[in-house]
C-alpha positions as CSV (number, residue, x, y, z in Angstrom):
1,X,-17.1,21.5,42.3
2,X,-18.7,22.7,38.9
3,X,-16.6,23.9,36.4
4,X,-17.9,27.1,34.2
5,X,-16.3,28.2,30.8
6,X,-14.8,31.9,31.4
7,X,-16.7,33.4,28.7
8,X,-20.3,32.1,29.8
9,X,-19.6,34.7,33.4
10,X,-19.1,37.3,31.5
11,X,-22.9,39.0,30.4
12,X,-22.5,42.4,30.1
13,X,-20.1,44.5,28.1
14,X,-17.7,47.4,29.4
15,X,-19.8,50.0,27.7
16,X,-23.1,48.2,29.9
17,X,-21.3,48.2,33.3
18,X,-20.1,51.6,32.5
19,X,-23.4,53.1,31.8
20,X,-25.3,50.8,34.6
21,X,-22.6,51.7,37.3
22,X,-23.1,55.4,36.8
23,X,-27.1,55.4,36.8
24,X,-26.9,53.0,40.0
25,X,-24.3,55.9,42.0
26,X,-26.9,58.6,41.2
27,X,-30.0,56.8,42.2
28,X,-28.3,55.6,45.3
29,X,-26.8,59.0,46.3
30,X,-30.4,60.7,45.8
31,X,-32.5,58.0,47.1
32,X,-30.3,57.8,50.6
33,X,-30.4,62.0,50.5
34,X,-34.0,62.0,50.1
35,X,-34.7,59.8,52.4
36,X,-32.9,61.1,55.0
37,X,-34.4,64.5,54.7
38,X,-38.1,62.7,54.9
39,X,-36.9,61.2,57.8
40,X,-35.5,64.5,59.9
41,X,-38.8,66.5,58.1
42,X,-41.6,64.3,59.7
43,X,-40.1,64.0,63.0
44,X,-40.0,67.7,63.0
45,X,-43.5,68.5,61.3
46,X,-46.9,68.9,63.5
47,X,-48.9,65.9,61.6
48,X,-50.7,63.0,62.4
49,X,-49.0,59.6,64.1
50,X,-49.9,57.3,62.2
51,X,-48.9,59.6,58.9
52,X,-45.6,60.2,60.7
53,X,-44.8,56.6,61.6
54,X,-46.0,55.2,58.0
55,X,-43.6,58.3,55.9
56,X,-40.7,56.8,58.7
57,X,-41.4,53.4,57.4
58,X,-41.3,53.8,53.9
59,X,-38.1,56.0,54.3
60,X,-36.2,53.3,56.4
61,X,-37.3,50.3,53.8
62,X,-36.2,52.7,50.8
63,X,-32.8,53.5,52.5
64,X,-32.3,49.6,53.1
65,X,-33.5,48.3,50.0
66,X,-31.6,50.9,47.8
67,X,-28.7,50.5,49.8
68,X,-28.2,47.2,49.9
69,X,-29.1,46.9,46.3
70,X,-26.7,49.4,45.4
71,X,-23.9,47.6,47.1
72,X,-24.8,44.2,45.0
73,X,-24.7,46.0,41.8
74,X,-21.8,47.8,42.5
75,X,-19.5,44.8,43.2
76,X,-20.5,43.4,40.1
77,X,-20.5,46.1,38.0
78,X,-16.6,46.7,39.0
79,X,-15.6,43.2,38.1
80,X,-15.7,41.7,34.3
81,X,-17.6,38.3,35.4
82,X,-20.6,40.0,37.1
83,X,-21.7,36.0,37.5
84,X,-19.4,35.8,40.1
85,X,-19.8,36.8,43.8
86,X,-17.1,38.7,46.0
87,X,-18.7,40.1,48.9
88,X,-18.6,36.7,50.8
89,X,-21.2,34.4,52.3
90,X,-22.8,36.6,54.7
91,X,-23.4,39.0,52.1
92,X,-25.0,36.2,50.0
93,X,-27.3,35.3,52.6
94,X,-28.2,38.9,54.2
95,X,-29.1,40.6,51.4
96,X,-31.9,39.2,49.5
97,X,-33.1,38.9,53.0
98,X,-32.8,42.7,53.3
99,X,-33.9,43.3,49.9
100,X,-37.0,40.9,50.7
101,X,-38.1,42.6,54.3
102,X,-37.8,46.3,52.1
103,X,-39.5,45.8,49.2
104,X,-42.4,44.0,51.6
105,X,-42.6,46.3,54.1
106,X,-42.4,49.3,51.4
107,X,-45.6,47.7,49.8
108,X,-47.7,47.4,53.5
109,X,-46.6,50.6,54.5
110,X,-48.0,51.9,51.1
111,X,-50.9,50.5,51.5
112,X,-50.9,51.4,55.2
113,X,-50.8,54.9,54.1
114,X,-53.6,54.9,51.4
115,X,-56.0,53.2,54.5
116,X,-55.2,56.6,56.4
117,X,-55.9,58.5,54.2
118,X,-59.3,56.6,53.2
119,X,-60.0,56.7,57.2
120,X,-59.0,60.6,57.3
121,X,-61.5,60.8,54.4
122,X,-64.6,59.0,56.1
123,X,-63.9,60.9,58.9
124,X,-64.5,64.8,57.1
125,X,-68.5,64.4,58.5
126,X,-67.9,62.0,61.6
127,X,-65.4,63.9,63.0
128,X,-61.3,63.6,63.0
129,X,-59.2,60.4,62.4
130,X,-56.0,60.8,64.8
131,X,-55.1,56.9,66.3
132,X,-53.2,57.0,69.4
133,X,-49.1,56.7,69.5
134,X,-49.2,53.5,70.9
135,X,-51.5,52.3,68.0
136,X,-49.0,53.7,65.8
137,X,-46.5,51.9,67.1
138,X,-48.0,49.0,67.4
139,X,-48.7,49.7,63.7
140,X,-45.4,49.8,63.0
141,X,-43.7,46.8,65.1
142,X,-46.5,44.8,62.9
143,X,-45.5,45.6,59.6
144,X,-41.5,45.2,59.7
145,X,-42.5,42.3,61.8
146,X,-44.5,40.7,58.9
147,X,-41.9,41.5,56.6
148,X,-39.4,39.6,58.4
149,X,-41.3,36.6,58.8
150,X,-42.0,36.1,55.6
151,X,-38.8,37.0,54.2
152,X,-37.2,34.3,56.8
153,X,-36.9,31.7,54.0
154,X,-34.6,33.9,52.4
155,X,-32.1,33.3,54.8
156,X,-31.4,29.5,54.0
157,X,-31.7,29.5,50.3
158,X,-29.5,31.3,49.1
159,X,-25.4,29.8,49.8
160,X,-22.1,30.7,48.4
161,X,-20.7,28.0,46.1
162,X,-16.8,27.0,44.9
163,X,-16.5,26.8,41.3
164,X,-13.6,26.3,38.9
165,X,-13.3,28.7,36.1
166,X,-11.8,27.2,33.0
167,X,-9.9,29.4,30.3
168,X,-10.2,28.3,26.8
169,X,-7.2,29.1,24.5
170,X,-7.5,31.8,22.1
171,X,-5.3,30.5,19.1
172,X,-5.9,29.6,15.8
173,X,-6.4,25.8,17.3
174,X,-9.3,26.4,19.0
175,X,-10.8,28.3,16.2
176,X,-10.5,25.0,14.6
177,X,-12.4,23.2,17.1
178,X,-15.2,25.4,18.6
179,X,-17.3,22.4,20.5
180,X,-14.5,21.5,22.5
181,X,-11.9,24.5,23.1
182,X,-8.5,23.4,24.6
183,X,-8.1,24.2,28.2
184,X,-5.5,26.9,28.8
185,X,-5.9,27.2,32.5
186,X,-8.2,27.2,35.6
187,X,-8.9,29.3,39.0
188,X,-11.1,28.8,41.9
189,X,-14.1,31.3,42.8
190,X,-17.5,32.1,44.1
191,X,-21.3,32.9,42.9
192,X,-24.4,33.2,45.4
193,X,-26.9,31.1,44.0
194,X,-30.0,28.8,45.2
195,X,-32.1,25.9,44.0
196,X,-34.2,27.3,41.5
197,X,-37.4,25.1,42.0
198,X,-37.3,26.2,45.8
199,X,-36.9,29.5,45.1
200,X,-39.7,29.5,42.5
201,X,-42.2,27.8,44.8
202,X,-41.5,30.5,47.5
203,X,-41.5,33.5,45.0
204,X,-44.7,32.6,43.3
205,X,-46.7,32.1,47.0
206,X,-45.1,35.6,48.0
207,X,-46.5,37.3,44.9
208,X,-50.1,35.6,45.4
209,X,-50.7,35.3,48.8
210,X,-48.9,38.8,49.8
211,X,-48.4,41.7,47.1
212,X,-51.5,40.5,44.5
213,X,-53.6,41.6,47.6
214,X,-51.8,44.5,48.6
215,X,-51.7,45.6,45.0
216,X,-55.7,45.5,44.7
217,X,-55.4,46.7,48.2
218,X,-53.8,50.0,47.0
219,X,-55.5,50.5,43.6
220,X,-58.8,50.5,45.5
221,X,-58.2,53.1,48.3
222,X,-56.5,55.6,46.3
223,X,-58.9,55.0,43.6
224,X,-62.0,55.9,45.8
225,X,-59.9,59.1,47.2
226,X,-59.3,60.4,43.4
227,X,-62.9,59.3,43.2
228,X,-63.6,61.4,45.9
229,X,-61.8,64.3,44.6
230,X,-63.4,64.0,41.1
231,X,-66.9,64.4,43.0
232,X,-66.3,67.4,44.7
233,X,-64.8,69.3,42.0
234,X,-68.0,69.5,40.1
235,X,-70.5,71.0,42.3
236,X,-68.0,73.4,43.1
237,X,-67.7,74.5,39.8
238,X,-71.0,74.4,39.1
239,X,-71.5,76.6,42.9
240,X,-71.8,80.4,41.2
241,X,-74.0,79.4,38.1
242,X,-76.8,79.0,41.3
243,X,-77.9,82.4,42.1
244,X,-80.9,83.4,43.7
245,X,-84.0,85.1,41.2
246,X,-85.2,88.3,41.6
247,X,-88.4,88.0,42.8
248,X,-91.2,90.7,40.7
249,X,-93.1,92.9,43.1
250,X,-96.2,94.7,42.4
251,X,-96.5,98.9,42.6
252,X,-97.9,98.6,45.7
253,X,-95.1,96.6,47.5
254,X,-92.3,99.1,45.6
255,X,-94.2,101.6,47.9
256,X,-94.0,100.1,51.1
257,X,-90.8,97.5,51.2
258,X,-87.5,99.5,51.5
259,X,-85.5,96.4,50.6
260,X,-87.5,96.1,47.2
261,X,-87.0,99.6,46.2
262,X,-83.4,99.5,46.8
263,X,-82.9,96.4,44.5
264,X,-85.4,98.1,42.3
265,X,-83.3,101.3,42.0
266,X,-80.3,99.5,41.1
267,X,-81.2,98.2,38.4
268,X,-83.1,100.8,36.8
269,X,-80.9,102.0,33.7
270,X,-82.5,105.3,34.9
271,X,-81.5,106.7,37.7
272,X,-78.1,108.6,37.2
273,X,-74.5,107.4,38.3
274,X,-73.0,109.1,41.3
275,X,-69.2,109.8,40.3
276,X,-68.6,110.9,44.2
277,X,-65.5,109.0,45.3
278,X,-67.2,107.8,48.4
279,X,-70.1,106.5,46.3
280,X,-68.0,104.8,44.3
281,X,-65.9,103.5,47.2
282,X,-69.2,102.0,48.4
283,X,-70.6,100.5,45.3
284,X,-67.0,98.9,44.9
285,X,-66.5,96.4,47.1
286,X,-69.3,94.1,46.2
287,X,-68.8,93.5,42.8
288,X,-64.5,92.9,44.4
289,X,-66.2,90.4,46.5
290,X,-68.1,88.7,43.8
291,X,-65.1,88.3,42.1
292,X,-62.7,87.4,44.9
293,X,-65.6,84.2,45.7
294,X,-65.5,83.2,42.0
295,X,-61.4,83.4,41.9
296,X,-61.6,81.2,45.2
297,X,-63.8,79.0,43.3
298,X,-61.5,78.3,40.7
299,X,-58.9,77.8,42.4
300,X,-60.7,75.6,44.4
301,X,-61.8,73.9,41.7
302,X,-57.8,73.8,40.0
303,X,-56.3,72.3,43.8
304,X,-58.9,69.6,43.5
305,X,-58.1,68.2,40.3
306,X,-54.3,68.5,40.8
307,X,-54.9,66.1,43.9
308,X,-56.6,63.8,42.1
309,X,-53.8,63.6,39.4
310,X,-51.9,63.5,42.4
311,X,-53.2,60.2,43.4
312,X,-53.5,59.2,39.9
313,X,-50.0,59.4,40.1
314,X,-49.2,57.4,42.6
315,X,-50.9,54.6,41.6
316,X,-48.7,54.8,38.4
317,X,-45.3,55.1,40.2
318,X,-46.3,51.8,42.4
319,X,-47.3,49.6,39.3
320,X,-43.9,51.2,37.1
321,X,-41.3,50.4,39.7
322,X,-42.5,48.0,41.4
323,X,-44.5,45.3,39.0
324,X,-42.2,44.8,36.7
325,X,-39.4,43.5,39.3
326,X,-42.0,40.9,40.9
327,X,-43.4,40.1,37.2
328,X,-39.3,39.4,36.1
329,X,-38.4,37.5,39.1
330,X,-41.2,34.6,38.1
331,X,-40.3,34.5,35.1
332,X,-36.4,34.1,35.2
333,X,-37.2,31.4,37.4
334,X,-38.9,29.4,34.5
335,X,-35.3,30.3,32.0
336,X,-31.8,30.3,31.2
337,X,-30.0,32.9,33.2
338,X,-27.1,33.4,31.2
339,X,-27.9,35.8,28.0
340,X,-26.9,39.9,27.9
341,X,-30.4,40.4,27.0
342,X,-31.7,38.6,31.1
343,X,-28.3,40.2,32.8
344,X,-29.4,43.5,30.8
345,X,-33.5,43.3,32.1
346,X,-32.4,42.0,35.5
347,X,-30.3,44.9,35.7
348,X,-32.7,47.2,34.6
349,X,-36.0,46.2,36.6
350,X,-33.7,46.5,39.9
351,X,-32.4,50.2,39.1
352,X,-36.3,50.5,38.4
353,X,-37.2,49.5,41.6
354,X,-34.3,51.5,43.4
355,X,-35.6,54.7,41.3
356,X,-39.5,53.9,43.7
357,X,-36.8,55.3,46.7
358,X,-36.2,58.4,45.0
359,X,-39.8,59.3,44.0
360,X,-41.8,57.8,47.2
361,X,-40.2,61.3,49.0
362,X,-41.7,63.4,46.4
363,X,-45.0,62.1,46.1
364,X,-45.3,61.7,49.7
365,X,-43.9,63.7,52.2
366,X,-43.1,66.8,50.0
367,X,-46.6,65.9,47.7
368,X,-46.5,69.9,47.7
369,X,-43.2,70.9,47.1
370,X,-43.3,68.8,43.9
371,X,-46.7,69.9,42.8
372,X,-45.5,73.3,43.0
373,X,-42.1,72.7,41.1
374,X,-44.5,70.7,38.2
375,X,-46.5,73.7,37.8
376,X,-43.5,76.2,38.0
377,X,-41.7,73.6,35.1
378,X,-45.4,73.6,33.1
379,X,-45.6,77.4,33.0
380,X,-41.8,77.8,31.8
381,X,-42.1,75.6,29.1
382,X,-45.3,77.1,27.9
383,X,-43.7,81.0,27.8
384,X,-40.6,79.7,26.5
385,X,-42.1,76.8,23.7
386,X,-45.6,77.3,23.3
387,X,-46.2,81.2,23.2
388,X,-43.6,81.6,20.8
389,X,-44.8,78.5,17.8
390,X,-48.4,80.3,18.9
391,X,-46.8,83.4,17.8
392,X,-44.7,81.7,14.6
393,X,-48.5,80.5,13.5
394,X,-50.1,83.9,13.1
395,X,-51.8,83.6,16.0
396,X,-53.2,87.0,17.2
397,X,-55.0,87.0,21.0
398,X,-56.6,90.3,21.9
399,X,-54.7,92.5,24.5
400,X,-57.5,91.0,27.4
401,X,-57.0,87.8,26.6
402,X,-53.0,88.1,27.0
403,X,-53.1,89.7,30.1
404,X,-55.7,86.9,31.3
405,X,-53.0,84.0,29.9
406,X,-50.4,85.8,31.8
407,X,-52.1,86.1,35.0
408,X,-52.6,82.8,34.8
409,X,-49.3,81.3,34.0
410,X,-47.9,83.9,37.0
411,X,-51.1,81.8,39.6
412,X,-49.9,78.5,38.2
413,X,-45.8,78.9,39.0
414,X,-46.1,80.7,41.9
415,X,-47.1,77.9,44.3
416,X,-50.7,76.3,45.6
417,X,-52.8,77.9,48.0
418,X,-53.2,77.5,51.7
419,X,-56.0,75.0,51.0
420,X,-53.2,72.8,49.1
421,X,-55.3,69.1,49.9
422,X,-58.5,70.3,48.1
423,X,-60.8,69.9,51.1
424,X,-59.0,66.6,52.3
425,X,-56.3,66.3,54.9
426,X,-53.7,64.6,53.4
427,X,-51.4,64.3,56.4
C-alpha cells in the first residue's frame, strides 16, 4: 500500500466546501425539479415524436448526470480530505460510467434535436416532417445505446485503492525539520483512482472521434436555422414599403371607369368631408386595417429575431457548460492533481456542467415560457432603471412619443404572440 501525508488530502478549505456544497444542493434540487416537470410536460403536450422522445432523452441524461454528480460532490464536500473516497467500490466504478453515458447521450440527443429541427425546416415548402413512433424509438434505443458502448471502458478503469494515511506531528520539532516531519500516527483508507496514461488515451479518442464532431455537428444546424431566421426577417420588414402606384388616367377614362373616379375622388383635397357617423364608420376601417397589417408586421418581424437570439443562445449555453469540462479533463491528465487551485477548477467546471441540466429545460421545452419571462424582466428594468437616469438627464420626450414607449414596453412583458416560432415549427 501507498502511504500519503495527511495534509497533501486535504485541497480545499472549510470556507470552499461550505460555499461549493451549498451551490451543488441548489443546482441539484432545480435541475432534478426541472427535469421532472419536462418529463410529465412532453408526455402530455400534442407535439411531434421525435421532439417528444429527444426533450425525454435529454431530461433522463440531465437527471442522471446531475444526480450522480451531485452525490460525488456531496460525499466529499462533507469530509475534510475530499481526496479520499467513501461511497465504496461500486460507487467508484458506476459512476464515471453514469456520468460518461449522460454527458454523451446529452450531446447526441442535442444534436439529435438541432437535425429535427433543420429537417422540420426543409420541410416548410416540401411538406411536413413527422417520423413515425417506431423510428423514434428506434432513435432513441440508438443513442443511449451508443452512449453505453462507448462509455464501457469506464467500467474497468477506475478501482478503489487501500492507502495508509500518515500524521505528521505538529510540535515545535517538526518545525525544526520540515523535509522530514516525525510520524505521529497512521490510519487505513480509500480513494477511486485509475492509471492516468490509460485514462488519457481513452479521454482524448472520446473528445476527437465523438464530441469534436458533434460539436461542429451542432454549431452548423443551429447556425443555418438562426441563418434562416435572419433571412426572413428582412423582406418582412421591408413587405409594406412595396405598395402598388397609382396609375394616371386621362379625362376621358375619369369619364367612363367607375373604379378610377372613385380613387380619383379620394384624393382630391376638394371634395368636402362627410362628418355623418355612418360615413365615417365606413371610411374607418381601412385605414384600422392598414394599421392592424403593419402592427402584425412588426411583430412578426420582433418574434423572428427573438428566435434567432434564441438559437444564438443555445449555441452559447452548449460551448459554456459543456467545453470547458471536456477541455479540463485533458488537461489534468497531463498535471499534478493535488493543488487548491486544480481541486477548485475541477470543482468548478463540474457544477458548470451540472448547471447545462438546469438551463436545457428552459431553452428547450419551455423556449417560450422563458422568452416571455426575459422580456417581462427587460421591460421592468427599463421602467424602473432606465426611464428614471433618462429623466435624471433632462431628457424631455414629447407626450406621443411616451405613450408610444409605453405601449411598447406593455407588448414586450405581456407575452409573444400565437405565432411564437417566427414562421418555423419549433416542436
Amino acid at each position: 500500500m501507498v502511504g500519503y501525508w495527511e495534509h497533501s488530502l486535504k485541497n480545499l478549505s472549510s470556507q470552499q466546501r461550505t460555499v461549493f456544497t451549498v451551490f451543488a444542493i441548489l443546482v441539484m434540487v432545480i435541475a432534478v425539479f426541472g427535469n421532472v416537470v419536462t418529463i410529465i410536460t412532453n408526455v402530455r403536450r400534442e407535439q411531434r415524436h421525435l421532439f417528444r422522445v429527444c426533450l425525454l432523452s435529454l431530461a433522463f441524461s440531465d437527471i442522471a448526470f446531475v444526480t450522480v454528480t451531485s452525490i460525488v460532490y456531496l460525499s466529499q464536500f462533507n469530509t475534510e480530505f475530499n481526496s479520499l473516497w467513501t461511497l465504496g467500490e461500486m460507487m467508484c466504478t458506476f459512476s464515471p460510467f453514469v456520468q460518461t453515458v449522460a454527458v454523451l447521450v446529452n450531446s447526441i440527443t442535442l444534436v439529435a434535436i438541432a437535425l429535427d429541427r433543420y429537417m422540420a425546416l426543409l420541410r416548410l415548402a416540401k411538406g411536413s416532417w413527422e417520423p413515425s413512433g417506431w423510428f423514434c424509438a428506434t432513435c432513441a434505443v440508438l443513442i443511449w445505446g451508443l452512449g453505453a458502448g462507448i462509455s464501457s471502458p469506464m467500467l474497468t478503469l477506475y478501482q478503489v485503492f487501500d492507502i495508509i494515511v500518515l500524521t505528521a506531528d505538529s510540535s515545535a520539532t517538526a518545525a525544526t525539520q520540515p523535509n522530514q516531519p516525525p510520524i505521529s500516527g497512521y490510519y487505513l483508507a480509500e480513494i477511486c483512482a485509475t492509471d492516468k496514461s490509460k485514462n488519457s488515451y481513452y479521454f482524448a479518442i472520446v473528445f476527437a472521434v465523438i464530441f469534436v464532431p458533434l460539436l461542429c455537428a451542432f454549431c452548423w444546424l443551429n447556425g443555418v436555422i438562426a441563418r434562416e431566421f435572419w433571412k426572413r426577417r428582412n423582406p418582412v420588414a421591408a413587405a409594406p414599403k412595396q405598395r402598388p402606384k397609382p396609375t394616371s388616367t386621362s379625362g376621358t377614362e375619369r369619364n367612363t371607369t367607375v373604379t378610377t373616379n372613385t380613387a380619383v375622388e379620394r384624393r382630391s383635397p376638394a371634395v368636402p368631408k362627410c362628418t355623418c357617423p355612418h360615413h365615417q364608420a365606413g371610411a374607418g376601417p381601412p385605414e384600422r386595417a392598414g394599421e392592424h397589417r403593419n402592427e402584425n408586421t412588426v411583430n412578426r418581424r420582433k418574434r423572428q429575431l427573438r428566435m434567432f437570439k434564441a438559437i444564438v443562445a443555445l449555441m452559447l449555453v452548449f460551448f459554456v457548460c459543456r467545453l470547458p469540462m471536456w477541455i479540463f479533463l485533458l488537461i489534468k491528465m497531463m498535471g499534478d492533481a493535488s493543488s487548491n487551485a486544480f481541486w477548485s477548477l475541477h470543482y468548478s467546471f463540474g457544477l458548470l456542467a451540472m448547471l447545462n441540466g438546469v438551463l436545457n429545460p428552459l431553452m428547450y421545452t419551455f423556449l417560450g415560457e422563458t422568452i416571455r419571462f426575459t422580456l417581462f424582466v427587460k421591460a421592468y428594468c427599463v421602467r424602473v432603471w432606465m426611464k428614471p437616469c433618462r429623466a435624471g438627464s433632462g431628457g424631455t420626450a414629447s407626450p406621443a412619443r411616451r405613450a408610444a414607449a409605453k405601449e411598447r414596453d406593455s407588448n414586450e412583458g405581456s407575452g409573444l404572440p400565437g405565432d411564437a416560432d417566427g414562421g418555423i415549427y419549433m416542436g
